[in-house]
N, C-alpha and C positions, 0 to 999 in steps of 0.2 A: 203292568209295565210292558212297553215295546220291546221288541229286539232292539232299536234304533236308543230310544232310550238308555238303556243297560248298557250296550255298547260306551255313549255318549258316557254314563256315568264313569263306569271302567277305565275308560280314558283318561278322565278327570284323577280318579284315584292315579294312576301312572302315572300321571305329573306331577301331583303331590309326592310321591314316594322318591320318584327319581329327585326334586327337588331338596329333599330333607335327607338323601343319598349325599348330595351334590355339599347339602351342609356340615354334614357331618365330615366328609371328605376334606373339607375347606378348616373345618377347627383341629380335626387328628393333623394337618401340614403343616398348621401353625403351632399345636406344642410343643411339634418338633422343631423348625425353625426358630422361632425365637428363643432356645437357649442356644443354639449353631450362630444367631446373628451379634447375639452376647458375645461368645466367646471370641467370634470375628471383631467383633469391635475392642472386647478388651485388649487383644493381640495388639491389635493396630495401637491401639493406644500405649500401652506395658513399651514398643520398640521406641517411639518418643519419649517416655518417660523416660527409659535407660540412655538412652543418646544424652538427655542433657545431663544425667547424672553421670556419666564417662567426661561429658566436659567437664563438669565441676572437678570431678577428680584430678583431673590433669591441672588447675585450675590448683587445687588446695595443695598436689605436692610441687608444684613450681614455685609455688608461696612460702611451703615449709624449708623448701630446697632453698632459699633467696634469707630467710629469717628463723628458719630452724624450727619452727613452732606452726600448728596450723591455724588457720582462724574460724572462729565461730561469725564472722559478720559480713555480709554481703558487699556492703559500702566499701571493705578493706579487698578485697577480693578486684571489684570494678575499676575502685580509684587504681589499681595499683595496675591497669590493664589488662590481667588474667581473664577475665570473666567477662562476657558481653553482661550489659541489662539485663536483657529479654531471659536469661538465662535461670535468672535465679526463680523463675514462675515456673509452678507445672504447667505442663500441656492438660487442656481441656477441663481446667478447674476455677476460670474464671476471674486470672490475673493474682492465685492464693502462691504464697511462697512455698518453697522446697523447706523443710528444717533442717535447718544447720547447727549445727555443734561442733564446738574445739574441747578439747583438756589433757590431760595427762592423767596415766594409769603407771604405778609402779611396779619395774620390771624385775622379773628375778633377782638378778643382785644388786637394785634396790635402787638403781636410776630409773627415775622418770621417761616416761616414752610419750610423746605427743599421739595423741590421737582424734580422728574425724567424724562424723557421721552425717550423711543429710540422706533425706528421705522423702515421700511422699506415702500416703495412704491410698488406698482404697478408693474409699469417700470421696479423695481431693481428684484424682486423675476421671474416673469412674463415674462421673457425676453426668445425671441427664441421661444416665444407661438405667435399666429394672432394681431397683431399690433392694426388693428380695434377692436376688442375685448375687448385690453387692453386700448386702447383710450376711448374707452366708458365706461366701468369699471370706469378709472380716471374721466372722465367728468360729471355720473352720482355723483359719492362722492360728487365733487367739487360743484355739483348744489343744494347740499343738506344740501351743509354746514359740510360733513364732513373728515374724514382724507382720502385722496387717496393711500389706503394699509392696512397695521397692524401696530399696535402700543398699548404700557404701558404705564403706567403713563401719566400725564398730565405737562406740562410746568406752565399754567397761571394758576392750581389751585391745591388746593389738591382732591388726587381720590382713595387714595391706591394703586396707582399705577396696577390698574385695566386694563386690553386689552380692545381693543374700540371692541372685539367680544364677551369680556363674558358679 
Protein backbone atom coordinates (compact mmCIF):
# COMPACT_ATOMS: atom_id res chain seq x y z
CA UNK A 1 0.00 0.00 0.00
CA UNK A 2 1.23 3.69 -0.94
CA UNK A 3 1.54 6.50 1.31
CA UNK A 4 -0.95 8.21 -0.98
CA UNK A 5 -3.19 5.30 -0.70
CA UNK A 6 -3.28 5.14 3.19
CA UNK A 7 -3.48 8.62 3.47
CA UNK A 8 -6.55 8.41 0.94
CA UNK A 9 -8.10 5.65 3.06
CA UNK A 10 -7.60 7.52 6.46
CA UNK A 11 -9.34 10.16 5.19
CA UNK A 12 -12.23 8.24 4.12
CA UNK A 13 -12.28 6.65 7.84
CA UNK A 14 -12.48 10.66 9.21
CA UNK A 15 -15.48 11.22 7.31
CA UNK A 16 -17.22 8.22 8.28
CA UNK A 17 -16.43 8.87 11.95
CA UNK A 18 -17.07 12.46 11.98
CA UNK A 19 -20.32 11.54 10.18
CA UNK A 20 -21.74 8.97 12.60
CA UNK A 21 -20.26 11.83 15.39
CA UNK A 22 -22.55 14.32 13.52
CA UNK A 23 -25.40 11.44 13.96
CA UNK A 24 -25.20 10.72 17.09
CA UNK A 25 -25.10 14.34 17.99
CA UNK A 26 -28.24 14.91 16.00
CA UNK A 27 -30.45 11.88 18.08
CA UNK A 28 -28.70 12.76 21.79
CA UNK A 29 -30.69 16.74 20.67
CA UNK A 30 -33.62 15.22 19.80
CA UNK A 31 -34.23 13.07 23.13
CA UNK A 32 -33.82 16.10 24.60
CA UNK A 33 -35.98 18.29 22.63
CA UNK A 34 -38.84 16.42 22.03
CA UNK A 35 -40.12 16.08 25.63
CA UNK A 36 -39.10 20.22 25.93
CA UNK A 37 -41.31 20.60 22.67
CA UNK A 38 -44.05 18.41 24.53
CA UNK A 39 -44.08 20.18 27.44
CA UNK A 40 -44.10 23.63 25.23
CA UNK A 41 -46.99 22.43 23.46
CA UNK A 42 -48.93 21.03 26.30
CA UNK A 43 -48.45 24.59 28.12
CA UNK A 44 -49.79 26.41 25.19
CA UNK A 45 -52.39 24.27 24.98
CA UNK A 46 -53.52 23.71 29.29
CA UNK A 47 -53.65 28.23 28.88
CA UNK A 48 -56.66 27.74 26.27
CA UNK A 49 -58.04 25.06 27.93
CA UNK A 50 -58.32 27.04 31.15
CA UNK A 51 -59.52 30.24 29.46
CA UNK A 52 -62.56 28.57 28.30
CA UNK A 53 -63.01 26.83 31.36
CA UNK A 54 -63.01 30.41 33.41
CA UNK A 55 -65.72 31.33 30.90
CA UNK A 56 -67.88 28.68 31.43
CA UNK A 57 -67.49 29.45 35.09
CA UNK A 58 -68.65 32.63 34.89
CA UNK A 59 -71.12 31.47 32.57
CA UNK A 60 -72.71 28.69 35.14
CA UNK A 61 -72.74 31.04 38.31
CA UNK A 62 -74.53 33.91 36.48
CA UNK A 63 -76.99 31.07 35.49
CA UNK A 64 -77.12 29.88 39.18
CA UNK A 65 -77.17 33.47 40.24
CA UNK A 66 -80.37 34.19 37.73
CA UNK A 67 -82.22 30.41 38.73
CA UNK A 68 -80.59 29.30 41.81
CA UNK A 69 -79.38 26.03 40.47
CA UNK A 70 -76.58 25.26 37.96
CA UNK A 71 -77.03 23.37 34.80
CA UNK A 72 -75.63 20.31 33.53
CA UNK A 73 -76.56 21.39 29.58
CA UNK A 74 -75.10 23.40 27.11
CA UNK A 75 -78.11 24.45 25.06
CA UNK A 76 -79.44 26.09 28.56
CA UNK A 77 -76.23 27.81 29.05
CA UNK A 78 -76.20 29.39 24.96
CA UNK A 79 -79.98 29.78 24.70
CA UNK A 80 -79.97 31.85 27.65
CA UNK A 81 -76.90 34.00 26.33
CA UNK A 82 -74.18 33.20 28.87
CA UNK A 83 -72.13 31.13 26.78
CA UNK A 84 -70.77 31.63 23.20
CA UNK A 85 -71.12 28.19 21.03
CA UNK A 86 -67.71 27.82 20.09
CA UNK A 87 -67.24 27.70 23.93
CA UNK A 88 -68.61 24.50 24.90
CA UNK A 89 -65.65 22.56 22.64
CA UNK A 90 -62.00 22.02 23.79
CA UNK A 91 -59.43 23.66 22.08
CA UNK A 92 -57.44 21.10 19.88
CA UNK A 93 -59.53 18.13 20.28
CA UNK A 94 -61.46 18.27 17.18
CA UNK A 95 -64.80 19.91 17.79
CA UNK A 96 -65.20 17.03 21.30
CA UNK A 97 -67.33 18.84 24.08
CA UNK A 98 -66.01 19.91 27.63
CA UNK A 99 -68.17 17.55 30.38
CA UNK A 100 -70.63 19.15 32.11
CA UNK A 101 -72.37 18.46 35.10
CA UNK A 102 -74.95 19.95 37.48
CA UNK A 103 -76.45 18.40 40.87
CA UNK A 104 -76.57 18.87 44.37
CA UNK A 105 -74.57 17.56 47.36
CA UNK A 106 -75.98 17.62 51.01
CA UNK A 107 -74.63 20.27 53.18
CA UNK A 108 -74.05 19.91 56.75
CA UNK A 109 -77.15 20.84 58.06
CA UNK A 110 -78.73 19.10 55.65
CA UNK A 111 -79.66 21.59 52.83
CA UNK A 112 -78.78 20.85 49.52
CA UNK A 113 -76.03 22.86 47.85
CA UNK A 114 -75.96 23.02 44.02
CA UNK A 115 -72.99 22.07 42.44
CA UNK A 116 -70.78 22.01 38.92
CA UNK A 117 -68.17 20.46 37.29
CA UNK A 118 -66.86 20.47 33.47
CA UNK A 119 -63.76 19.21 32.40
CA UNK A 120 -61.69 18.06 29.71
CA UNK A 121 -59.02 15.23 29.74
CA UNK A 122 -55.85 14.62 28.60
CA UNK A 123 -56.66 12.76 25.58
CA UNK A 124 -59.32 15.34 24.56
CA UNK A 125 -56.98 18.64 24.60
CA UNK A 126 -53.63 16.71 24.01
CA UNK A 127 -54.46 14.89 20.94
CA UNK A 128 -52.03 14.85 17.88
CA UNK A 129 -49.06 15.42 20.68
CA UNK A 130 -46.62 11.74 21.66
CA UNK A 131 -49.32 9.32 22.74
CA UNK A 132 -46.57 8.01 25.37
CA UNK A 133 -46.43 11.26 26.91
CA UNK A 134 -49.98 11.57 27.10
CA UNK A 135 -50.39 8.05 28.44
CA UNK A 136 -48.25 8.68 31.21
CA UNK A 137 -49.46 12.34 32.00
CA UNK A 138 -53.04 10.17 32.46
CA UNK A 139 -51.44 7.34 34.39
CA UNK A 140 -49.39 9.37 36.60
CA UNK A 141 -53.01 11.58 37.78
CA UNK A 142 -54.75 8.25 37.92
CA UNK A 143 -52.12 7.03 40.41
CA UNK A 144 -52.37 9.74 42.45
CA UNK A 145 -55.74 10.00 42.89
CA UNK A 146 -56.33 12.72 40.81
CA UNK A 147 -58.47 14.23 37.75
CA UNK A 148 -56.60 13.15 34.21
CA UNK A 149 -56.75 16.90 32.57
CA UNK A 150 -58.29 20.25 33.71
CA UNK A 151 -61.30 20.73 35.33
CA UNK A 152 -63.79 23.44 37.81
CA UNK A 153 -65.97 22.73 40.16
CA UNK A 154 -66.38 19.58 41.94
CA UNK A 155 -69.38 17.09 41.39
CA UNK A 156 -69.37 15.24 45.01
CA UNK A 157 -68.73 18.47 46.98
CA UNK A 158 -68.71 22.00 47.19
CA UNK A 159 -65.32 23.84 46.15
CA UNK A 160 -66.35 27.17 44.59
CA UNK A 161 -66.01 25.76 41.78
CA UNK A 162 -62.27 26.21 41.84
CA UNK A 163 -59.83 24.57 38.83
CA UNK A 164 -58.05 21.63 40.13
CA UNK A 165 -54.74 24.01 38.85
CA UNK A 166 -55.36 27.02 40.90
Amino acid sequence: MTKLSGAKLLKNQNIILGFCVLVLAVLCWLSVERPMRFEREQAEREKAVKARLLHIRTAEERYRARKGVYTGDWGTLIRAKLLADSLQYVPFSGKERFHLEASFVMGKSGRQIPVMQCSATYDQYLKGLDGNAVANLTEKANMSGRFPGLMIGDITQPNENAGNWE
